[in-house]
N, C-alpha and C positions, 0 to 999 in steps of 0.2 A: 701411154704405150699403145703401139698400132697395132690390130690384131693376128698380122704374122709376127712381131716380136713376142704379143703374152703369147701366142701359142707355140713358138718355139721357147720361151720360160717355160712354159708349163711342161712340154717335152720333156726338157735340160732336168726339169726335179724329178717326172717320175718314172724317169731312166738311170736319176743316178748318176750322169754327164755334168762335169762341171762346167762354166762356161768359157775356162781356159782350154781343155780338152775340146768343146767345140769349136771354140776360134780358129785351135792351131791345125785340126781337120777339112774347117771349110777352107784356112790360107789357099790353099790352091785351087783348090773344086767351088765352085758357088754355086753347081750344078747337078741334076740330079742322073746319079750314073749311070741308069737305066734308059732313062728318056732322053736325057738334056734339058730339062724346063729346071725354072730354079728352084733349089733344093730346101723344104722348110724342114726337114727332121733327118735327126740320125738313127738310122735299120743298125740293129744286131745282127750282122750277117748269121753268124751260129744266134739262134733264139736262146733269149735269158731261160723261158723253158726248156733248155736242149744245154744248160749247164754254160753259156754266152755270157762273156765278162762285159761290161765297160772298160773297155782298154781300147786303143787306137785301131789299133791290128783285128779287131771284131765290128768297125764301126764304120759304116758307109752313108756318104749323105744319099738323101731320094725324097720325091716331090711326095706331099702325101698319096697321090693316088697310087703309088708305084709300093709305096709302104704298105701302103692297106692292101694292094693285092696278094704281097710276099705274104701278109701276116707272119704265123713260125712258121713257114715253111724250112723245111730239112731235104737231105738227099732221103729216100728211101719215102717219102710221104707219109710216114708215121707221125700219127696223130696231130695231122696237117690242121690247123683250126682258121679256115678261110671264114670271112666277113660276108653275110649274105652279098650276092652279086658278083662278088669277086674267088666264086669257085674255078679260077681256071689254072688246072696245075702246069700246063707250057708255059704261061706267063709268069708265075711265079716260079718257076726252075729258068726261066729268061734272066729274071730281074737278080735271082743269083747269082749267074752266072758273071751277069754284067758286073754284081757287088766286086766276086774273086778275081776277076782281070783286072778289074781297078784298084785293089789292093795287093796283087801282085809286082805292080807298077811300082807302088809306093812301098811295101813294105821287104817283099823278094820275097819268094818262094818257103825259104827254110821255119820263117818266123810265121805267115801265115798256117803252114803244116803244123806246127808247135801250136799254135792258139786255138784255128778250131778244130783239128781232128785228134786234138789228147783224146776224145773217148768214144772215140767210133768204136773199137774192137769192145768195147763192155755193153754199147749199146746195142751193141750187131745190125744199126739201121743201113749199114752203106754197103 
C-alpha cells in the first residue's frame, strides 16, 4: 500500500468515512476545492467538534495542506483550534467558503441549510 492510499485508510477509519462514501464523493472532484491540487482527505465542512456528521452534505475533499489550515474552523471563530503555523483565520474562512460553493453545486441549497446550520441558533456562533 503506497503511502497516499494508507494515509488516506487511515483518514477513512478515524473519521468514521466508509470507503463507499468516499469513492462516491471523490466520483467527480479528484480535486481539492480550495486549491485544485489533488485531494488526499475529506474536511467536515461543519467540524465533528461543532456537532458535523459524516454524511455526504458535510463532506468536502481538500489537499492536506488546506485541511490543516481549516482545522474546526466555524463562522463566528469560536473556539477556532488552529495547528501551529497555520493561524491564519482569512485562509481558513477562504477554504470554507470554497467547501459551501462546492457543495452547493452538488447538493442545493435547501439540504446544505438542513445539515450544517440545525444549531446555529443554540450555539449563537453566527
Amino acid at each position: 500500500m503506497g503511502d497516499r492510499a494508507g494515509r488516506v485508510g487511515l483518514m477513512m477509519e478515524v473519521m468514521g468515512v466508509s470507503p463507499l462514501l468516499w469513492a462516491v464523493i471523490l466520483r467527480d472532484t479528484r480535486c481539492c476545492v480550495a486549491c485544485g491540487v489533488p485531494a488526499a482527505e475529506l474536511d467536515h465542512v461543519r467540524p465533528r467538534s461543532r456537532g458535523g456528521r459524516s454524511v455526504p452534505v458535510n463532506l468536502a475533499p481538500l489537499c492536506h495542506e488546506c485541511n490543516r489550515a481549516k482545522s474546526d474552523w466555524w463562522p463566528g471563530g469560536v473556539a477556532w483550534h488552529p495547528f501551529p503555523g497555520d493561524e491564519d483565520p482569512a485562509r481558513a474562512e477562504a477554504i470554507f467558503e470554497a467547501e459551501i460553493a462546492w457543495l452547493r453545486d452538488r447538493h442545493g441549497e435547501d439540504e446544505i441549510l438542513r445539515e450544517l446550520w440545525w444549531q446555529y441558533e443554540e450555539e449563537g456562533s453566527l
